[in-house]
GUVOSE-972502 format. One record per residue (C-alpha): x, y, z. Coordinates in steps of 0.1 Angstrom, whole numbers, plus 5000, padded with zeros to 4 digits. Each point is the difference from the previous one (the first is absolute). Example, Ala and Ser with C-alpha at 12.3 -4.5 7.8 and 13.67 -1.06 7.14 Angstrom:
512349555078501450344993
This chain:
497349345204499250054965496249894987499549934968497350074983498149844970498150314975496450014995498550154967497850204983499349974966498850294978499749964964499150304980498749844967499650254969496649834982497449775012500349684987499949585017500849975040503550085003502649655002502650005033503149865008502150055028502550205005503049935024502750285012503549935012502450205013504149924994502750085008502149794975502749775005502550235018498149975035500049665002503649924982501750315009502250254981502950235004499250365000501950304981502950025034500549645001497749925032498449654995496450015009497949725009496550075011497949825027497050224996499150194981496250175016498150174971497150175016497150094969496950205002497650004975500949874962497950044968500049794968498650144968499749984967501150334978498750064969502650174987503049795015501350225031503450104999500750145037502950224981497250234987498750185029496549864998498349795018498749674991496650054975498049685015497249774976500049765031501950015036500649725027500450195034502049835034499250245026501449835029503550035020502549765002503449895010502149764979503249875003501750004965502949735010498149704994499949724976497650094982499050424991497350025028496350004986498550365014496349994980498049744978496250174987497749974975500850164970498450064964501649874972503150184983503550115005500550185030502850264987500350235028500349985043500150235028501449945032501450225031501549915034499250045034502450095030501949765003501250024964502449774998502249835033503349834986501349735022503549834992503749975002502250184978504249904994502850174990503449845006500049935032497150185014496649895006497450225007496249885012497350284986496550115008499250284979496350115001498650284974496950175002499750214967497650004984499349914966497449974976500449904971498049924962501949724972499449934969499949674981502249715023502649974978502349615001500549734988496149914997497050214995498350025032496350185011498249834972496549885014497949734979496849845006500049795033504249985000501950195023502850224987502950175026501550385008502550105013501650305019503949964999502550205024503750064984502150005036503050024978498750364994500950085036502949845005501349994967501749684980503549915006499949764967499350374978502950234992500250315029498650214966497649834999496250175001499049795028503050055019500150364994496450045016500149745030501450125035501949705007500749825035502950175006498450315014497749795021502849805015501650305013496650005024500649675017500850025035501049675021500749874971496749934989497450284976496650075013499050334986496550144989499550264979500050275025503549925010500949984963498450354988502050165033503349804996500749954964501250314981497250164982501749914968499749625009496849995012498550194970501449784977498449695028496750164995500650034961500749625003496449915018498450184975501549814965499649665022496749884986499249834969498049774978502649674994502650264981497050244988500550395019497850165024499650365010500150105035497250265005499450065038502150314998
């Protein structure tokens, strides 16, 4: 039903001084959406979630390299010496062994520090089971918000987006779903918890025992309370590993 899609790229490379033909690498981009869609977790009202499917759908992403560092918290956009550009649509499914390669280009040597990225309808569609006690509810929650977003610097446990001659270095757009749903293994005060929706007021959707809801039915059926605070969520979902994003399509 879903086709998948594999980037092509354009390379642009905006070089400051003439000087020797420019040296490439290659530069790979993955998108994640770390270890709680393929283990599961428990969200902030006690539902245990485990995922199926997890249907990212991307349009266009840009690499670049900032001269100063970016920092997305500043209100500026990125000031590019050099950009790697992935124009083309695609649909991924984040619950996989592996984080699902979504663009490999070209690219001139240095440390890609920053990357755009945005979404295209479908968003996101969320297939699973959740538990509580002794019910179990199947899911199908589709989202088409939109979202756009610029990152700074991946931030983990390795450096990543640093291109050398002839080696190829990796990126990587990350998706927090615990910012949605929030994380059961975190205090109810806690920040993440505070902001995320929860299941709880998605359960109370289900009919036949079973949840299949888009986000039509959920702006007209949650309170507008929740479903603020849902789209809140969407928009503090992207990331760079644990590095922040800003969400600028509104």
């Amino acid at each position: 039903m879903l086709q998948r899609y594999l980037a092509s790229a354009v390379v642009i490379a905006v070089l400051s001084a003439c000087g020797p033909a420019a040296q490439n690498g290659t530069l790979m981009i993955y998108a994640n959406g770390e270890e709680r869609l393929t283990q599961g977790w428990t969200t902030k009202d006690g539902w245990e979630l485990r995922l199926d499917h997890a249907y990212l759908t991307l349009g266009a992403i840009t690499a670049y390299q900032t001269n100063p560092p970016f920092d997305p918290e500043s209100g500026e956009l990125p000031q590019a010496i050099a950009t790697v550009a992935f124009p083309d649509a695609m649909t991924v499914d984040l619950v996989a062994d592996q984080p699902p390669l979504v663009g490999s280009a070209p690219a001139p040597v240095g440390h890609f520090n920053a990357i755009a990225w945005q979404t295209l309808d479908p968003t996101l569609q969320l297939v699973g089971t959740a538990r509580r006690g002794s019910v179990t509810l199947p899911f199908e929650i589709t989202l088409n918000q939109p979202l756009q977003y610029v990152c700074g610097d991946y931030i983990g446990d390795e450096r990543k987006g640093i291109v050398a001659a002839d080696q190829t270095a990796a990126l990587e757009i990350t998706l927090h779903f615990d910012h949605l749903f929030g994380d059961g293994a975190e205090p109810p005060t806690a920040e993440i918890n505070q902001a995320a929706v929860g299941f709880d007021p998605l359960a109370a959707l289900s009919t036949g025992n079973r949840l299949s809801v888009d986000q039509a039915t959920l702006q007209e059926r949650l309170s507008p309370a929740d479903y603020n605070r849902l789209l809140q969520a969407l928009k503090s979902v992207g990331h760079v590993g644990e590095g922040h994003c800003r969400e600028v399509s509104s």
